[in-house]
Structure formats: C-alpha cells, structure tokens
C-alpha positions as CSV (number, residue, x, y, z in Angstrom):
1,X,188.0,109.0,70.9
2,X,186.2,112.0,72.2
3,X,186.1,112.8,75.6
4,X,183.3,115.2,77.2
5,X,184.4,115.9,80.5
6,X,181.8,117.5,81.7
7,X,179.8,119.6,79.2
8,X,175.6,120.5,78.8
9,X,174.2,120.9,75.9
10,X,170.8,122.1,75.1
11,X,169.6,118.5,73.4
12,X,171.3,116.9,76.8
13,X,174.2,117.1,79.5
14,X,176.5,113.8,79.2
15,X,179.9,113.5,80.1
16,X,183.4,112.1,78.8
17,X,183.9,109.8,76.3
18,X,184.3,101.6,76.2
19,X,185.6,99.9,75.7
20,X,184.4,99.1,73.6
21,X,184.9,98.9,73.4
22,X,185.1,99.0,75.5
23,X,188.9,98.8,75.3
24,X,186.2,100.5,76.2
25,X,185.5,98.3,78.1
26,X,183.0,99.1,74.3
27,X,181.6,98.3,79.5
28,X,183.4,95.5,79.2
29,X,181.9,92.6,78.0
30,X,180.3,90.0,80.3
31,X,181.3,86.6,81.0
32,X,179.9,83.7,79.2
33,X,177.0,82.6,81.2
34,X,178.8,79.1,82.5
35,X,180.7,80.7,85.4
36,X,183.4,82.1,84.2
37,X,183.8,85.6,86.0
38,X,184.5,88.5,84.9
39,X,187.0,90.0,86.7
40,X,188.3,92.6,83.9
41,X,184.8,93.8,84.0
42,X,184.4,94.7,87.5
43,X,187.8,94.3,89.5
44,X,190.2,95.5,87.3
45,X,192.2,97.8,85.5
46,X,194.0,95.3,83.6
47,X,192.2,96.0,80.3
48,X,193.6,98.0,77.4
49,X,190.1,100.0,77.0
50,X,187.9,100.7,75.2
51,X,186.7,100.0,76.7
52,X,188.7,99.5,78.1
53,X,186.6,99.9,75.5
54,X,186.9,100.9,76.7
55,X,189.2,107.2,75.5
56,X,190.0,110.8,75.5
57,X,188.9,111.9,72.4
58,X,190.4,114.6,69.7
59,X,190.9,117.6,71.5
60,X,191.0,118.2,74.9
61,X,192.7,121.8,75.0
62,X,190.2,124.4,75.9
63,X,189.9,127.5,74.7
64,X,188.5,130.7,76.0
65,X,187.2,133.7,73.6
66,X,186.9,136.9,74.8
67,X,185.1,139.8,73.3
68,X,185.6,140.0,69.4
69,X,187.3,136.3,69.4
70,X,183.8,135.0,69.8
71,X,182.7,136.1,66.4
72,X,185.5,134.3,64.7
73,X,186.1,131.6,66.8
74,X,182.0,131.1,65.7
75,X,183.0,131.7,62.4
76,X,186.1,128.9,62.2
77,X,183.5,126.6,63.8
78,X,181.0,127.4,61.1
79,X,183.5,126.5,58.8
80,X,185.0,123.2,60.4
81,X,181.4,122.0,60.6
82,X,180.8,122.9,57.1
83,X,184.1,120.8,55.9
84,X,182.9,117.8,58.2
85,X,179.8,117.5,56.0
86,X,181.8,118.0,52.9
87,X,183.7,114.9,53.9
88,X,181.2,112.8,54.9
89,X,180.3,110.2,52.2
90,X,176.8,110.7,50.4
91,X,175.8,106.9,52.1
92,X,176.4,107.9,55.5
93,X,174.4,111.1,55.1
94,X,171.3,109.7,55.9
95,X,173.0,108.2,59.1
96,X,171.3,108.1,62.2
97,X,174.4,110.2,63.2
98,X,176.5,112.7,62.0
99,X,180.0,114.3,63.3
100,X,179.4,117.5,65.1
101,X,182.2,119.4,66.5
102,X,183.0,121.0,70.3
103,X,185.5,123.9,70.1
104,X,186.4,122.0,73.9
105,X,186.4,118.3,72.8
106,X,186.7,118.2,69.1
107,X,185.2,115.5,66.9
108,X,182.2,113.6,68.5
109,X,179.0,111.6,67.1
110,X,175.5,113.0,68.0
111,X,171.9,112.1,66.7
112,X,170.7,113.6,63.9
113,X,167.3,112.3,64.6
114,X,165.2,111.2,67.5
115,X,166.5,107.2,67.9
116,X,164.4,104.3,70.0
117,X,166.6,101.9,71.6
118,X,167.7,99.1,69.6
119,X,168.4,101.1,66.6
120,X,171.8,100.0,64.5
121,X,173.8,103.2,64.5
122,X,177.2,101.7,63.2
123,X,178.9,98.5,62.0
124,X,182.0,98.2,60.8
125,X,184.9,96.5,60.3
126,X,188.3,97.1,62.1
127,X,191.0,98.7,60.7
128,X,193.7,96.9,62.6
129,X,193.5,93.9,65.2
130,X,195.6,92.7,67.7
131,X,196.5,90.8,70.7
132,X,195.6,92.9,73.9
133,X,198.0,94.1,76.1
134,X,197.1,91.7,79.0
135,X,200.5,89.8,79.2
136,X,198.1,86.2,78.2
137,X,199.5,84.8,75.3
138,X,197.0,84.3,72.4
139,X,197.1,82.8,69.0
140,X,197.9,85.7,66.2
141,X,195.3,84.4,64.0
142,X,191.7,83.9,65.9
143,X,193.2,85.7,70.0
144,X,192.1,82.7,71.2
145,X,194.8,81.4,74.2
146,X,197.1,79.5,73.4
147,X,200.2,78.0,75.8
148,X,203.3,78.5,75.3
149,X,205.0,75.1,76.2
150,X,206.8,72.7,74.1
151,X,203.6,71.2,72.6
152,X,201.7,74.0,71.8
153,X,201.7,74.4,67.7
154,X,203.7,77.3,66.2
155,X,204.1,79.1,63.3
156,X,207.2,77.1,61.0
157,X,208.5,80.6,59.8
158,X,208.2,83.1,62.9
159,X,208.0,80.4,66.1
160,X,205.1,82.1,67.3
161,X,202.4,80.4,68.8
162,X,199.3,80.1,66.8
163,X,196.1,77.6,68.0
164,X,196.9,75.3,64.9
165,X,198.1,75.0,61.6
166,X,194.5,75.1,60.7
167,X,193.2,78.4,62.1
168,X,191.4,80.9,59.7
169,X,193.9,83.8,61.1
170,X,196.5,82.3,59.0
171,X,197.2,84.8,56.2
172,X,194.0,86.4,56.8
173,X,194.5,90.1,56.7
174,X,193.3,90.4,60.5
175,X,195.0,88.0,61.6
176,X,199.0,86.4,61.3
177,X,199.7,88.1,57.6
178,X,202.9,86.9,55.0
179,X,204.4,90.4,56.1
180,X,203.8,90.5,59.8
181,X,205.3,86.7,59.8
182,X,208.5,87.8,57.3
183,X,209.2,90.7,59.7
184,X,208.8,88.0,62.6
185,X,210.9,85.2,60.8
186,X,214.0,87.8,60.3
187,X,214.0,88.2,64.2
188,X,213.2,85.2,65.5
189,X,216.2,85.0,68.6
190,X,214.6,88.7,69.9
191,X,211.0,87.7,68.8
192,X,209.0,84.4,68.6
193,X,211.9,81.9,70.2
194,X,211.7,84.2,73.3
195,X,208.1,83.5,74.0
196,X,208.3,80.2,76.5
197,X,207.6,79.0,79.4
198,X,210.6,80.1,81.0
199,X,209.5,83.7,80.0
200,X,208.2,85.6,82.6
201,X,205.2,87.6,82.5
202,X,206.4,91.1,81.6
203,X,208.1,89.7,78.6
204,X,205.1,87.9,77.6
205,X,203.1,91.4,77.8
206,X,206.0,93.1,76.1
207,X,206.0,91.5,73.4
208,X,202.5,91.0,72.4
209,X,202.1,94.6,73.0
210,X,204.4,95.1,70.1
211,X,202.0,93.0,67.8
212,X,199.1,95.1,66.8
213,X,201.6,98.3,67.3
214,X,203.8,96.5,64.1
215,X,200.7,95.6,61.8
216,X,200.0,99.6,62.3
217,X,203.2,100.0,60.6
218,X,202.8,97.3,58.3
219,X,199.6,99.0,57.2
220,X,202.0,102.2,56.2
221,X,203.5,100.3,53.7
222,X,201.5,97.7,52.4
223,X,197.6,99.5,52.8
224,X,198.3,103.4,52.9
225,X,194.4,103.7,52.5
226,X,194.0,102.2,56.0
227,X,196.5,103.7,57.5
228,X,196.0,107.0,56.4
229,X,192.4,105.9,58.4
230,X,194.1,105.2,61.4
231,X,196.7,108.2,61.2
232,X,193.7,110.3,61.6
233,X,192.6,109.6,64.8
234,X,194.0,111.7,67.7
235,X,197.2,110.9,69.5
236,X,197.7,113.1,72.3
237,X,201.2,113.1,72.0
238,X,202.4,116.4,73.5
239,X,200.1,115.5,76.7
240,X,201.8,112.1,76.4
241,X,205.3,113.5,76.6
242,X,204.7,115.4,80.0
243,X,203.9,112.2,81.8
244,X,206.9,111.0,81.9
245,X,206.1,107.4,83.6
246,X,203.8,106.8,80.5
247,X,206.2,108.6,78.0
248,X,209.5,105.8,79.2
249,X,207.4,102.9,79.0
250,X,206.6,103.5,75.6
251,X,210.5,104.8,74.7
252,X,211.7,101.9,76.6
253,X,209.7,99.0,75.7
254,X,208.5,99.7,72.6
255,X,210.7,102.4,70.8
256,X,214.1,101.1,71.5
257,X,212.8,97.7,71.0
258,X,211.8,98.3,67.3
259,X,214.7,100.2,66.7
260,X,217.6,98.8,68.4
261,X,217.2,95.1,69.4
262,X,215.2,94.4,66.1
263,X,216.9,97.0,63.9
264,X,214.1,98.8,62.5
265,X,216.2,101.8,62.4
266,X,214.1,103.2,59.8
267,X,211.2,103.8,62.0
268,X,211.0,107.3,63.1
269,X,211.2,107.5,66.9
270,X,207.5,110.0,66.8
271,X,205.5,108.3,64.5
272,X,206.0,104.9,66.8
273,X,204.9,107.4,69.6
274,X,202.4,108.6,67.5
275,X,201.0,105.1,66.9
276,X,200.9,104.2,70.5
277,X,198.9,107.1,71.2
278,X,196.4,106.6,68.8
279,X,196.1,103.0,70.3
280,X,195.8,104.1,73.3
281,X,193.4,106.4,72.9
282,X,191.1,105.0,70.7
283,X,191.1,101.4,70.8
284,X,188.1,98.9,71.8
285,X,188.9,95.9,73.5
286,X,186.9,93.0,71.6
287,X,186.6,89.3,71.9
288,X,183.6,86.5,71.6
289,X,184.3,82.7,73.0
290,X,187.7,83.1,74.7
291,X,189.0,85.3,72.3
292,X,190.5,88.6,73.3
293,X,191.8,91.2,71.1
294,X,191.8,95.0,70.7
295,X,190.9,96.7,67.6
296,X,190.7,100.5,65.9
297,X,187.7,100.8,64.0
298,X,187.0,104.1,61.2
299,X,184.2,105.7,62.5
300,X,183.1,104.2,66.1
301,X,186.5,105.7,68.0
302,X,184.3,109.2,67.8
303,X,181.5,108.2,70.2
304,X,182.0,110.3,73.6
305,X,182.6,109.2,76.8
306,X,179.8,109.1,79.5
307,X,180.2,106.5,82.4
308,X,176.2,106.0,82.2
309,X,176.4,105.3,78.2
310,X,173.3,105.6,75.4
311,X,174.9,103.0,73.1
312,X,176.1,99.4,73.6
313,X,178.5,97.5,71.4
314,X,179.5,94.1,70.7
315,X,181.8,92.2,68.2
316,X,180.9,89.3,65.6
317,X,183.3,86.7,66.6
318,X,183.7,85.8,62.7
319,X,184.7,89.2,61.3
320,X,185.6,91.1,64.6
321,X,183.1,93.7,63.5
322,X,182.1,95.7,65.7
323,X,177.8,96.2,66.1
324,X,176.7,99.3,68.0
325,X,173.8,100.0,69.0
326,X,171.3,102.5,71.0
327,X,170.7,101.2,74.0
328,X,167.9,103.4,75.2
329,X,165.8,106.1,73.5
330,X,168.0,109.4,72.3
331,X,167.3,112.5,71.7
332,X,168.0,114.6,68.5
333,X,171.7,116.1,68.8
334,X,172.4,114.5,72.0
335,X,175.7,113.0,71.8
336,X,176.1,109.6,71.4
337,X,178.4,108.2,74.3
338,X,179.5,105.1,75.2
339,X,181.6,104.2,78.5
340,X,185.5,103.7,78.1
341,X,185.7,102.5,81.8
342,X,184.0,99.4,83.4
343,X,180.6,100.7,84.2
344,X,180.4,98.8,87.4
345,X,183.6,100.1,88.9
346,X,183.5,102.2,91.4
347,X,184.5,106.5,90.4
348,X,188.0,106.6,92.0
349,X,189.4,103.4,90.3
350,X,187.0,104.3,87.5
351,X,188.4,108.2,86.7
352,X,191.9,107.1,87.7
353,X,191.7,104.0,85.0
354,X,190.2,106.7,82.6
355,X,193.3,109.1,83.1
356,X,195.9,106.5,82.9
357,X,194.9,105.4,79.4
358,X,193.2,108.5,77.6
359,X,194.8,111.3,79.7
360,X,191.6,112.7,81.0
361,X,189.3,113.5,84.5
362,X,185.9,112.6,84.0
363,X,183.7,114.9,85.3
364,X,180.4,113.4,84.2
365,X,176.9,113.6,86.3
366,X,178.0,109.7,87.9
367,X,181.3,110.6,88.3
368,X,180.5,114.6,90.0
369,X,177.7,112.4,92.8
370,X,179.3,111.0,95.7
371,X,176.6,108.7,95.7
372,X,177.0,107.3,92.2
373,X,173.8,108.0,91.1
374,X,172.0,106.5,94.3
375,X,173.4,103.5,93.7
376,X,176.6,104.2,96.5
377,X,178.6,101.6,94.5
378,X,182.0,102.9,96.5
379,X,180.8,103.3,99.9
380,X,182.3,102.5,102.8
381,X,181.3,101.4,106.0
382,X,183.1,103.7,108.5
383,X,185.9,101.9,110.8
384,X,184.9,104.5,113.9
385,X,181.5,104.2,114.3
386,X,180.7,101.4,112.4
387,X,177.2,103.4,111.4
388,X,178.0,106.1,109.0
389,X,179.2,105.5,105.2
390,X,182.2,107.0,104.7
391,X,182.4,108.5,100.6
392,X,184.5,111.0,98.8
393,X,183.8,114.6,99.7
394,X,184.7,115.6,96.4
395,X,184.3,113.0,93.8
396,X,186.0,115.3,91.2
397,X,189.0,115.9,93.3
398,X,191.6,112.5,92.7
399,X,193.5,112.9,96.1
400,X,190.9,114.4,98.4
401,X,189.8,113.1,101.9
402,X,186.9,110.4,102.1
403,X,184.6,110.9,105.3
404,X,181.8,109.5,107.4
405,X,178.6,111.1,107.3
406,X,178.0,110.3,111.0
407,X,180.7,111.1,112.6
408,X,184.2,112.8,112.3
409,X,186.2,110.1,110.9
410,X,188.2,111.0,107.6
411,X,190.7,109.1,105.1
412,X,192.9,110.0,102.5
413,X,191.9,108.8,99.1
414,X,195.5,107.1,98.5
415,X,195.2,105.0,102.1
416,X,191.6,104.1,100.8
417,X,192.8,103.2,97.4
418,X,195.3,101.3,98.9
419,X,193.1,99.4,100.8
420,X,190.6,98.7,97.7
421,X,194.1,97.3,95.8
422,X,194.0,94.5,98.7
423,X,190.6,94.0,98.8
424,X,190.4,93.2,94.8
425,X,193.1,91.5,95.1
426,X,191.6,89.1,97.5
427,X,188.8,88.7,95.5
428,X,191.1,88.0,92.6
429,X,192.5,85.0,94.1
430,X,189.7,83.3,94.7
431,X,189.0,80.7,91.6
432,X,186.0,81.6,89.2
433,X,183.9,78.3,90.5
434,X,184.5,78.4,94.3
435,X,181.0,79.3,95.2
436,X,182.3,79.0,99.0
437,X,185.0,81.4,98.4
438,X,183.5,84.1,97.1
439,X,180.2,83.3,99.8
440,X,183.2,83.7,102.6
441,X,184.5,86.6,100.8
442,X,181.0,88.4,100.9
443,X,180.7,87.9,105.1
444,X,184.2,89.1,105.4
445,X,183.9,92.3,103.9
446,X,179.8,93.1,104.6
447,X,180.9,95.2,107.8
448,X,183.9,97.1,105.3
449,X,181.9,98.1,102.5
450,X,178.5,99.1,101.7
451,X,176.1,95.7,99.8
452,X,176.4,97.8,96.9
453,X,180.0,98.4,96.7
454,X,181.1,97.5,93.4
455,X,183.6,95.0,94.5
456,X,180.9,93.2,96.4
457,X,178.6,93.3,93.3
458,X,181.2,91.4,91.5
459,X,181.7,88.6,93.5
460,X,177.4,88.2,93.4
461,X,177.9,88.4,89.6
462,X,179.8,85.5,89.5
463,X,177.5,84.1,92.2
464,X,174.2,84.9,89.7
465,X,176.7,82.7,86.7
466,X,177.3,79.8,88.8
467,X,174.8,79.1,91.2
468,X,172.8,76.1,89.1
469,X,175.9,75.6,86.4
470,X,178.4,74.0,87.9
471,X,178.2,70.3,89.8
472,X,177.0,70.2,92.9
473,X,175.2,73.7,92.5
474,X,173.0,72.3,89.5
475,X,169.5,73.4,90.2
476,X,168.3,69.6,91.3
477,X,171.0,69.6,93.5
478,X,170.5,73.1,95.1
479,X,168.7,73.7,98.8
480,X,165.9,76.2,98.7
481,X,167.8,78.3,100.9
482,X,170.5,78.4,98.0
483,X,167.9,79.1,94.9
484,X,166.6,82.2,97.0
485,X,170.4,83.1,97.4
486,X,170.7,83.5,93.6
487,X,167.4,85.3,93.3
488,X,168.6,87.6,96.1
489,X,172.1,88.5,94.1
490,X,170.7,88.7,90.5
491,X,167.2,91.1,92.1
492,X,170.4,93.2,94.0
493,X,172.5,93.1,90.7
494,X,170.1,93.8,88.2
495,X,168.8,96.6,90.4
496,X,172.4,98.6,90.0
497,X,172.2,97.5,86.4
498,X,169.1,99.4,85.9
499,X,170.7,103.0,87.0
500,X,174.5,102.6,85.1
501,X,173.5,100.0,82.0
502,X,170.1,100.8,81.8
503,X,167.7,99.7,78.6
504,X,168.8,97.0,75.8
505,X,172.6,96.3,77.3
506,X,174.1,92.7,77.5
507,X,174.8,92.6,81.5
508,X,170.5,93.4,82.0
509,X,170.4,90.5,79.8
510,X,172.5,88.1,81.1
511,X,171.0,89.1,84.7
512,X,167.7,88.7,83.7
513,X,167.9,85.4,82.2
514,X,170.1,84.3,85.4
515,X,166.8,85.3,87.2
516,X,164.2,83.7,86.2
517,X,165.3,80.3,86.8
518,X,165.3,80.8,90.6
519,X,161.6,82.7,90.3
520,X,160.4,79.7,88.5
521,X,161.3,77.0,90.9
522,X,160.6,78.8,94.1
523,X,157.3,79.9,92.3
524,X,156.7,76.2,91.4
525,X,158.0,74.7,95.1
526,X,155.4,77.5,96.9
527,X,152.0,76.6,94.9
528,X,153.1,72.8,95.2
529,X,153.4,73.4,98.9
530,X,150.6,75.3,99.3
531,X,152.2,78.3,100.5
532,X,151.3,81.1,97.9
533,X,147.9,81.5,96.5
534,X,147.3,80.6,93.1
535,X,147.0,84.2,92.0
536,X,150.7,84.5,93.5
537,X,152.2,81.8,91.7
538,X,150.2,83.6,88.5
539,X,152.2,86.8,88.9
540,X,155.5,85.2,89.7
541,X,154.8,83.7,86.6
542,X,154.1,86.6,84.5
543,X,157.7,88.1,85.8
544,X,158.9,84.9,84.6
545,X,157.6,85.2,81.2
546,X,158.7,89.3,81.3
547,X,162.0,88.3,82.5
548,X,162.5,85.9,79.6
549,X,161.1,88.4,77.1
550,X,163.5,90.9,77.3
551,X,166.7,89.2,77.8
552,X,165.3,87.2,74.6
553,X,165.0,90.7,73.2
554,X,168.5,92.3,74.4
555,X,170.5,88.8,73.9
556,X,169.1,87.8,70.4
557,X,170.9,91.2,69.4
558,X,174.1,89.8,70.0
559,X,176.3,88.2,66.7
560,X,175.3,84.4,65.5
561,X,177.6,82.3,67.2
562,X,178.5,84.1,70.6
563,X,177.3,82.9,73.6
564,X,175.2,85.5,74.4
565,X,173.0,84.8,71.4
566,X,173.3,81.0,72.8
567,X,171.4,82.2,75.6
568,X,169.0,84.4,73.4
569,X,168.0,81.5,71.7
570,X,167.1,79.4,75.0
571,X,165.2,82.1,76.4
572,X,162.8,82.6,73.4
573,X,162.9,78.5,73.6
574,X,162.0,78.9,76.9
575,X,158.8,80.9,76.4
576,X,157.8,78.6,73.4
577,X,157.8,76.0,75.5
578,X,155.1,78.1,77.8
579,X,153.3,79.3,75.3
580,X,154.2,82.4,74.9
C-alpha cells in the first residue's frame, strides 16, 4: 500500500497511507448495532490492518537530486508515468482514478476528476482470503467462528474446523479449496489435529496465520495469473530484515514451520518472507455478520494513507468484495487515501500500530497536531495540578516527553504508554453488555483523561449500541435520566466523528441513527409534558427526520445483507412511517 508520510501537493496536502481495510482498519469496521463493541476499532492493536485495514506503500526510500540529477530524475519519472498508462487497461481508463507516481512514495491512486462524495471509485474482488491473524479460530470456508471442542464439525480430510459440512466455503476458491485441504490432509499430526481445546492461544494464532500465507503459495502453482497479481505488490523486505524482532517471528513461526516440521523444503526461505511482507503490508482486514478475514485485493492496496481518510470501504459479505467509496467531495489529483490505523485511536498507539505493521511514521496533518485536530482525543488530565492537560510536545517524535500546559509536570512517552496499556486493558475486561461497567469505568477515569480521550470515546460507543437494546435498557424500560445519557454520548461521539470520519462513513451512520431515538422520545415526553413549546418539539423533530435521512443515505450504501444495510433499511422505514 502507499504510504505518504507527510507530503503537499498542489491539488492537496494528505498524509500516509485501513484497513481496510482497513486491515486497514479499510477504520475499522463498526460493530453491529445490537451491542456488540468494538474493541478492535478503538482499543486495540490486535488487528492485522488494513486496516488494520487497515499500510506502507511501494517505496518509502527517498531520494534527493542535486543539480543536473533533477533533469533526469524528471525524465525517469516522465517515463515511469508514461509506462503506468501503457499498462493500465483501456476499461479502467475512464476511471475516476488513475495511478500517479511519487519519486518519495511510489505507486498511489489520485483523482483524475473532481469526485462528490458517494461516488464508486473501486470494487473488486480479492485475490486471496484468509483467516486473520487474531489467534480466534474461524471456519476456512465463510471466517465465521467456530469452536474448537469435540463437537464442533470438521473437515473429514484435514481435521480442521469448518462451521458445517454445509457451508459455501467448501471448495469455493475463497474459501477451504481441494489443494489447500490435500496439503492439510498430508500433515494432519503438525496441522489440523493440533487445533483443540487444549491448544493454547499462541498456537491457535500460529497456525491460522499460516492459512492465507499457504493459499499465497498455492496460488503460485495452481493460478500463476493471480499470483503474479499479488507478487507485484511491495514487500518491504530489506526494511523487514533490519528489525530483527519482526524478521524472527516470521523465520521462526512461519519459515521453519513450512519447511521443517511440515516439509515443504521446496519453498524458498525469501519468497515465504517475501509473501509475509506483501501481507503485511498490503492487506485489508474484512468481515460482515461475525465473519473476520483479511484479504489482498488488485488495485485497492494503492490508496495512500491519511489518518483523516477521503474514501470509505466496506466488504459484500457474499463475495468478500470489497466496495470503496468517496466519502466526501475530492479534488482533481488529490490523492485518494484511506486510513490503515483505527481512526479513533489516539496518535501514539495510532503511529506506533502504523510502524509495527507497514514499517512507517506517520507524519500526517492529525498525526503532526498535539491536539488531534481539536478534537484532544489523547489528552491527559495532569496528575500535579489536576488543571492542565498534559499532551505530547512533539507528536512526531515516538519517545519524547508529554507535558502539562499549566504547570511543569512532564512524562515520558513509554511510562504514559505504559499506563494507556492498563487503562485499555481495563476497559477490555469489562463484558460488551455491562452497561454498569463501562458507566463505572467512565467515573473512574474522568479525572485521568480528557472526555475526549479516545479510550473514553470507546466505552460511550458501546454505550450509544446498547443503551435501548439489551433487556432491561430497552427504551420502555429506560429512566429519562438514562435516554438523555445516550443522547449525551452519541451528540459527544458523533461530534469527534465529524472531524476524523467526516461525510458518507459508516461510524456517522451508525451514530446518527443511535441518535435519533433518544431525540424522539425526550422530544415526545417534553411537548406531552408541556415543557417545550410546540415550535421546540417542531425542530427537535426536524433533527429527527435529518438524522434519519443521512444515516438512511450513508447505511443504505452498505452490501445487501450486512447489518449496516439492516439498519439502512429501518431508518428509511422510519421516515415512511412519518411521512417523509
């Protein structure tokens, strides 16, 4: 994927390169609507993307001319821009996007015309799918989970476990093929027969890691077409190598794995390298009703980076495709980003997440403002004085000090990390429906971080999804005091939203439609008790009907048969039912 660390151009600045894809991240993608949180969105680095989605992109190795150099270094540019074009396909001409080229960061997408939001820029079919790398065990054909107990169906051939002997995965060519279940059935002992419930975690994660990296192999041999596809996209290997943390994981786990314990000794130790890198890289994290996979697609691992993205994604949850789309107006030849981190995570944990995965600093316009943009989404509230915030004094630089900005008090940006690992990890414990937990865990932390701190905007996510869904918090059941609570958290969230996911994005469209239900029955509950004026209760309900409106707009956009076009659906119902 491209990255644009932190580069101005004169159709716009933007910066690097969610998944997803989101493994990118294409931002992550939001929870269902019925309470189920999103913690991979907002807490954690746990994802593959992009992002995620969720991505450093094709060449990250600057280069600087100097006098006569310019000429021909304009020249080879020329000329590389000139062969793009030859290679691009006479239907994709016409695009709404072509591949323009950064001697800096390579291969990105920009607009070759002026685009309103909403516009389809690309959809396509991946060209490899596989389980993420999340340590959760999911069925090989659909991703969606599956146990791995004694009862829990499983391929007869390979032993490994599959939803049921039914499931449309089953031979499918993104799914559990003949091949991938052959080379499976040969090891069974070191493969499929290993995955049970006396496995531990890391196992579990080992070896579904090594799924989607196999298929990539497969590919080599039984679909050279789409793996000469996939072989194009950018590795990073020599940057790879110099970490050597990242560069043993792969050797040890993966490598060794392949060709020792299950005697692929005819896999060359660099082009398994090669192929985690390019997965790395320049994968999207995907998945619609409980499924969760990540996927390579052909063209869309060339979007840049920007942590304040033009473009939003999603997947059909029938053909994995993947649907992207502008999410706010663009300008001709400004580059057409999307973010590979979580947008609502805060910069250190964000830029760190960013490096980790696609070997790059983000250096973008969010990432550069020690206020985020205005929004102070990783402020906190200073231990001396108790007064002052206390924020990075330099965003851009990974280990400096943090400090107040009323008094004197300073910290270390790996003591502060330290103490957002056991903050999110706190928040972690507490289960997805315990509306009293996550209250409790708001008041514990309000004098530690800032109300916009991104860790406290998670826990009011989940908050805005189960407040009126779950028993006992069904909107009949709910105080007053409890329906202005969930207007208060979805006004607070969708005002954040507004800045970093701004336009025709999912998580304005969830929040929106989370919002007008408390509007509506504290509108109602006011005029009935006489205390708003009739022309009140008029313009609460005309934010009703706006409120419904777009997240009818942004939701219907999502794929038949996802939950987010569920909810598109009901709100358009919704404003039949009032006329509108």
């Amino acid at each position: 994927m491209a990255s644009s660390s932190s580069w101005a151009s004169e159709s716009g600045d933007f910066g690097e390169g969610s998944a997803l894809f989101g493994c990118r991240a294409f931002g992550a993608p939001p929870g269902d609507g019925k309470g189920n949180k999103i913690k991979s969105n907002l807490n954690t680095n746990k994802s593959d993307a992009g992002k995620k989605k969720n991505h450093h992109k094709n060449s990250n190795r600057t280069r600087h001319p100097k006098g006569g150099q310019q000429t021909k270094d304009k020249q080879d540019k020329q000329e590389k821009e000139q062969e793009l074009e030859k290679d691009t396909p006479p239907e994709e001409q016409n695009a709404p996007f072509r591949i323009a080229h950064s001697e800096v960061f390579g291969r990105y997408l920009e607009a070759s015309r002026p685009l309103e939001a909403g516009e389809m820029l690309i959809r396509e079919e991946p060209l490899a799918i596989g389980p993420c790398v999340s340590g959760d065990p999911v069925c090989l054909g659909c991703y969606r989970p599956v146990s791995l107990d004694k009862v829990q169906y499983r391929c007869p051939r390979c032993a490994w476990p599959l939803c049921d002997a039914s499931c449309a995965g089953i031979k499918h060519r993104h799914g559990h093929t003949e091949a991938e279940c052959q080379l499976y059935a040969d090891r069974r002992a070191v493969a499929g027969e290993l995955l049970t419930e006396r496995a531990g975690p890391a196992e579990v994660r080992d070896l579904y890691e090594l799924v989607m990296i196999v298929r990539i192999l497969l590919l080599r041999q039984h679909d050279p077409e789409q793996f000469a596809l996939i072989a194009r996209m950018e590795s990073h290997t020599e940057e790879r190598r110099q970490n050597e943390a990242l560069w043993q994981h792969y050797e040890k786990k993966v490598v060794q794995r392949l060709r020792v314990t299950w005697q692929l000794e005819d896999l060359a130790e660099e082009q398994v390298h090669e192929v985690c890198g390019i997965l790395d890289v320049n994968c999207f994290e995907i998945g619609q009703n409980g499924a969760k996979a990540r996927t390579l697609y052909p063209s869309a691992f060339l979007l840049a980076h920007d942590c304040t993205p033009n473009t939003a994604h999603t997947d059909d949850p029938v053909t994995f495709e993947i649907l992207l789309r502008t999410s706010r107006r663009v300008r001709e030849r400004e580059a057409l980003t999307l973010s590979y981190a979580y947008t609502l995570q805060g910069t250190l944990k964000r830029r760190a997440f960013m490096h980790e995965g696609k070997l790059f600093w983000c250096r973008c316009h969010r990432c550069s403002d020690p206020f985020e943009l205005g929004t102070d989404c990783s402020a906190f509230v200073c231990a001396k004085c108790r007064t002052g915030s206390v924020r990075a004094k330099d965003p851009l630089e990974q280990t400096g000090d943090w400090a107040c900005d009323r008094c004197s008090h300073r910290i270390g940006a790996k003591d502060l990390e330290r103490q957002l690992d056991r903050i999110n990890d706190d928040l972690e414990a507490i289960d997805v429906h315990d509306i009293p937990g996550l209250e409790n865990f708001l008041l514990r932390y309000r004098d530690v971080l800032r109300p916009n701190h991104y860790l406290l905007l998670s826990a009011k996510y989940s908050l805005c999804q189960i407040y009126g869904r779950i028993e006992g918090y069904l909107l009949p059941q709910m105080s007053p005091e409890d329906i202005a609570r969930k207007e208060s958290y979805c006004r607070e969230f969708l005002e954040i939203v507004d800045v970093l996911d701004p336009g025709l994005t999912r998580l304005r469209g969830l929040i929106m439609y989370e919002l007008h239900a408390p509007v509506m029955v504290l509108a109602q509950s006011a005029i009935q008790s006489g205390q708003i004026s009739r022309q009140e209760f008029q313009r609460r309900l005309k934010e009703v009907v706006k409120l419904l409106q777009v997240s009818r707009d942004i939701l219907c956009l999502e794929p038949q048969g996802s939950t987010e076009h569920e909810m598109g659906l009901a709100a358009a119902d919704a404003l039949s039912k009032m006329g509108c």
